[in-house]
PLY file of the C-alpha trace (Angstrom):
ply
format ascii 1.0
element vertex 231
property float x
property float y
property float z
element edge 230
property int vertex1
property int vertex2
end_header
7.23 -61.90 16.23
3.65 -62.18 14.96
2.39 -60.95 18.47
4.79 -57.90 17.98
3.96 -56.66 14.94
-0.48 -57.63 15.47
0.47 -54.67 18.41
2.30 -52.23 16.25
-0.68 -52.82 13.22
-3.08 -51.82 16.28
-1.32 -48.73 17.47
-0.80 -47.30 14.25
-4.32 -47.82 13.44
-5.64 -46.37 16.63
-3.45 -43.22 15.78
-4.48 -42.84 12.57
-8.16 -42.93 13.34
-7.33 -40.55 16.35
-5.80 -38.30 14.11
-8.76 -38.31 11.63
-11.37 -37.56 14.68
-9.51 -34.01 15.59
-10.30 -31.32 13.83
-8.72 -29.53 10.88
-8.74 -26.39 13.30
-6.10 -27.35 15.18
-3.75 -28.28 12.85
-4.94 -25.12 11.02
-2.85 -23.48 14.05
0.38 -25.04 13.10
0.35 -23.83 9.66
1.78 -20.32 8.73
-1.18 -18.02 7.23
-0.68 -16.92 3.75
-0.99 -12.85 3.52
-3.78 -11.34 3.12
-4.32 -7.38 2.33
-6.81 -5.65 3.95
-8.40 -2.03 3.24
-7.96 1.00 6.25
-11.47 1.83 6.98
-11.49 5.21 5.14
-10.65 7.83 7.81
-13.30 10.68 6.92
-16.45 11.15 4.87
-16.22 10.93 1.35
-17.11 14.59 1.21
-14.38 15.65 3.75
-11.72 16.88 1.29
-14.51 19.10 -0.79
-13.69 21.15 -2.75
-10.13 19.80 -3.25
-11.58 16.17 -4.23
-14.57 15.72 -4.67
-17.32 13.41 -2.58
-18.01 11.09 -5.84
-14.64 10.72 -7.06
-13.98 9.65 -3.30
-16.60 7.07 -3.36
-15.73 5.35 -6.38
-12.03 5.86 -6.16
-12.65 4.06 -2.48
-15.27 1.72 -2.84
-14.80 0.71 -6.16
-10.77 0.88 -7.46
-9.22 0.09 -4.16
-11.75 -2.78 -3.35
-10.90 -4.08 -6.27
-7.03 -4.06 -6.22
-8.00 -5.81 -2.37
-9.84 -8.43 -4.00
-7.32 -9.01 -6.67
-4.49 -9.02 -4.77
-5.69 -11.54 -2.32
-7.01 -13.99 -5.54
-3.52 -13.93 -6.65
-1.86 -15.04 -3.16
-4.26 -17.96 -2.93
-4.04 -19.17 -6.37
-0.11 -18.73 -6.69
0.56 -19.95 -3.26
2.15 -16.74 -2.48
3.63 -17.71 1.22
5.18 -14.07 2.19
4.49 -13.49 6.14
4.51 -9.89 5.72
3.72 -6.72 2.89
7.26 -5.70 3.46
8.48 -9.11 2.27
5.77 -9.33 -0.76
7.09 -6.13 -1.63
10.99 -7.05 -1.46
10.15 -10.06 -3.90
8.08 -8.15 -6.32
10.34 -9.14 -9.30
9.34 -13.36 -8.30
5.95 -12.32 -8.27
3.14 -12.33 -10.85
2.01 -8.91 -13.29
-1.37 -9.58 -11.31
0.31 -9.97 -7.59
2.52 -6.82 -8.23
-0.06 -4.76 -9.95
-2.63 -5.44 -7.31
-0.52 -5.94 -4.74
0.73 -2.22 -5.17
-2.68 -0.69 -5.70
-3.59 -2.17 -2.43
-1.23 -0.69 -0.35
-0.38 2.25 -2.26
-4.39 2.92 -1.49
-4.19 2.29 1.76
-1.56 4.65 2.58
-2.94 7.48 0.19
-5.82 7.76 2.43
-3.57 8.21 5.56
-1.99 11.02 4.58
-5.02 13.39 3.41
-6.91 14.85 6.08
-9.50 17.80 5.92
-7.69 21.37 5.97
-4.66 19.87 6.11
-2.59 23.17 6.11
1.54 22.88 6.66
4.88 21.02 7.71
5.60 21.82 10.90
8.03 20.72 13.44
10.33 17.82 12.23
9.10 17.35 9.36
9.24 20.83 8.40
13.12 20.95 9.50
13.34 17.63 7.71
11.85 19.29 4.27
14.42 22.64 4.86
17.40 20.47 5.86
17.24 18.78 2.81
14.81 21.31 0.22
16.03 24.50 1.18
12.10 25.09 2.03
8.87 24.16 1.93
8.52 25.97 -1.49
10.96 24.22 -2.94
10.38 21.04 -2.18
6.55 21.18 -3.52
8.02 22.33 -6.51
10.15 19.01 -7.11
7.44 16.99 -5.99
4.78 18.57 -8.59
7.29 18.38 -10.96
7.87 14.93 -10.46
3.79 14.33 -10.40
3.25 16.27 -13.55
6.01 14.49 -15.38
4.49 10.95 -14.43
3.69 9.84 -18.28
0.38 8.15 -17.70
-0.47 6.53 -14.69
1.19 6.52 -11.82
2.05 7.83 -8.01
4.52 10.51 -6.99
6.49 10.19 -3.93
8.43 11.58 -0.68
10.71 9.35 0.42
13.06 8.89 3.67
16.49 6.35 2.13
18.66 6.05 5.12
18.77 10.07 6.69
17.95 11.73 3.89
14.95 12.64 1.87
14.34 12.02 -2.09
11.28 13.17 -4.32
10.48 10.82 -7.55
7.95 8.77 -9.03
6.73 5.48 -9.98
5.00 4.11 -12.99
1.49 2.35 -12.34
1.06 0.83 -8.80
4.31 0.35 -8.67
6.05 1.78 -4.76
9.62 2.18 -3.71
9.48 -0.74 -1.55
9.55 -2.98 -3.91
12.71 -4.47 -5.87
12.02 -3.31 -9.07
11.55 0.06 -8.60
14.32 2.76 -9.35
13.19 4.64 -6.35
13.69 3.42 -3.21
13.03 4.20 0.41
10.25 4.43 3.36
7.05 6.11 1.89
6.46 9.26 3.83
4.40 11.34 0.93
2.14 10.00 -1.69
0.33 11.48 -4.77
-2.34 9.21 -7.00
-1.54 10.50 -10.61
-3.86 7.65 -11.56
-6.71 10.32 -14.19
-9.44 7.89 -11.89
-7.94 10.09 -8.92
-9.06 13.29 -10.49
-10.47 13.06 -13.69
-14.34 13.33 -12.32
-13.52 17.16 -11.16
-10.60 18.23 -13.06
-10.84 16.29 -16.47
-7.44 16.46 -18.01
-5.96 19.47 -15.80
-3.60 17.49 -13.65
-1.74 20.47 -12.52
-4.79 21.92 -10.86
-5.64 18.68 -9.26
-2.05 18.60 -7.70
-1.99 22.26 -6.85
-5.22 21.45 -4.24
-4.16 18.41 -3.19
-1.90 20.16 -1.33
-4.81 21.82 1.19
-5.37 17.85 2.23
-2.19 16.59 3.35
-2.17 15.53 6.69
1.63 16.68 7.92
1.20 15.09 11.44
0.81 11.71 9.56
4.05 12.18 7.22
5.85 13.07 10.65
4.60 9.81 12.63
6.49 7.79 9.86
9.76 9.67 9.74
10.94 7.79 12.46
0 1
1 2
2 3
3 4
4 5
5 6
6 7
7 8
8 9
9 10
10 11
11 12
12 13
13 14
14 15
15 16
16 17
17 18
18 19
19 20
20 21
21 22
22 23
23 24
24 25
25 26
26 27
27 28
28 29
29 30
30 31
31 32
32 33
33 34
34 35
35 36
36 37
37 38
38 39
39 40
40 41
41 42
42 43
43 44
44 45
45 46
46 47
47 48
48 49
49 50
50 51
51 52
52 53
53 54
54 55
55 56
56 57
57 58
58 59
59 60
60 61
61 62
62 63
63 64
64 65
65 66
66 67
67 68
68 69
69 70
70 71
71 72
72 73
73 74
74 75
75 76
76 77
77 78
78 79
79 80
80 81
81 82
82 83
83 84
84 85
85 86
86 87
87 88
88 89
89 90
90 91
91 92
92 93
93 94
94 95
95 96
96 97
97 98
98 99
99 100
100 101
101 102
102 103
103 104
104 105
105 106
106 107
107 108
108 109
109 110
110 111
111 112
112 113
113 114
114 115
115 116
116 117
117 118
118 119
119 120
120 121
121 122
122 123
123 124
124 125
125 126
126 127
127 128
128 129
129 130
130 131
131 132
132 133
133 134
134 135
135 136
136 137
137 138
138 139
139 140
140 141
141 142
142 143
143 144
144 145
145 146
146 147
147 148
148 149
149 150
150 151
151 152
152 153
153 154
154 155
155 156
156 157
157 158
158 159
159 160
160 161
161 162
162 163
163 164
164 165
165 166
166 167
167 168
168 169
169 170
170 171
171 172
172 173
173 174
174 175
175 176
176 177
177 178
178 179
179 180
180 181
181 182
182 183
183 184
184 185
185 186
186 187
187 188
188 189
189 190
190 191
191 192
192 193
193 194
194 195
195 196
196 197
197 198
198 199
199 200
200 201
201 202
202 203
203 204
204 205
205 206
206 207
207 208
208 209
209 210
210 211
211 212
212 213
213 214
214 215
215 216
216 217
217 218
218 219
219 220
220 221
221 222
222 223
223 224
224 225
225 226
226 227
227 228
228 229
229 230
């Protein structure tokens, strides 16, 4: 019996002191990855969508705002232990998550896909996305109407939105960084369309005129990119 367990004290001990000699690596491969949010290289110059915004507001609404909300964001995963796999998940458990983790977490992404959908001389709808807009607008017209209203009626800060739910379209808005992905928000659906209504967005060039900024952010939308996510 003494023989017996002499051999099991030596195997264990050889395991353990294998175990210590391999490195953290590879178990590092056998452990999920926590989240972390990233920021879309910026896809033209800062001074691409002159005049409609300008070059400076650009550079510190990119390299300053939306770095930050990156930064903040990821702080908050790794000091919460925030163990979602994927932004669609973070988003679908916004109302478990901390003011900071939501907040930043929305900035983030919000940022990320604001940038996507400008593009110098971005001109208009055409296509399926256009037929999309008429099917569900009546036209074009109309439905920049709804979504400047619902931009210009955005008390304080905040993002205005076009939306796919299931097959149809919807125009609203959301307070903050808040986006209609996640579960707290009244309006819900696939982003397709977004406006910052954030006064850091425009304030630089337009100072309080909100409607102006609005009315030539319009010349910057980049249609083909709402159409990719339509789908």
């Amino acid at each position: 019996m003494e023989t017996i367990n002499r051999r099991k004290f030596v195997k264990q001990t050889l395991t353990a002191t294998a175990a210590l000699a391999v490195p953290a690596s590879a178990f590092a491969e056998l452990i999920t990855p926590a989240l972390q949010f990233s920021q879309v290289a910026l896809p033209y110059a800062a001074n691409a969508l002159e005049p409609n915004i300008d070059a400076l507001t650009m550079e510190i609404h990119y390299g300053k705002h939306h770095t930050a909300y990156i930064k903040n964001v990821n702080d908050a995963i790794a000091a919460e232990a925030i163990n979602f796999a994927t932004e669609k998940d973070f988003f679908a458990n916004t109302s478990k998550l901390s003011a900071k983790a939501r907040n930043n977490g929305g900035g983030a992404w919000n940022h990320n896909f604001f940038w996507q959908v400008m593009k110098p001389n971005g001109g208009a709808p055409t296509g399926k996305i256009a037929d999309a807009i008429n099917g569900t607008f009546g036209s074009v017209d109309k439905f920049k109407e709804q979504f400047t209203q619902a931009a210009m009626t955005r008390f304080g800060s905040g993002w205005a939105w076009l939306v796919k739910d299931g097959n149809t379209l919807k125009v609203g808005s959301t307070p903050n960084q808040d986006n209609p992905m996640m579960d707290v928000s009244d309006l819900k659906g696939t982003p397709l369309l977004a406006l910052d209504v954030w006064e850091h967005a425009y304030y630089l060039k337009y100072q309080n005129k909100r409607n102006e900024y609005v009315a030539n952010w319009w010349n910057v939308v980049n249609w083909d990119e709402v159409a990719k996510r339509l789908n």
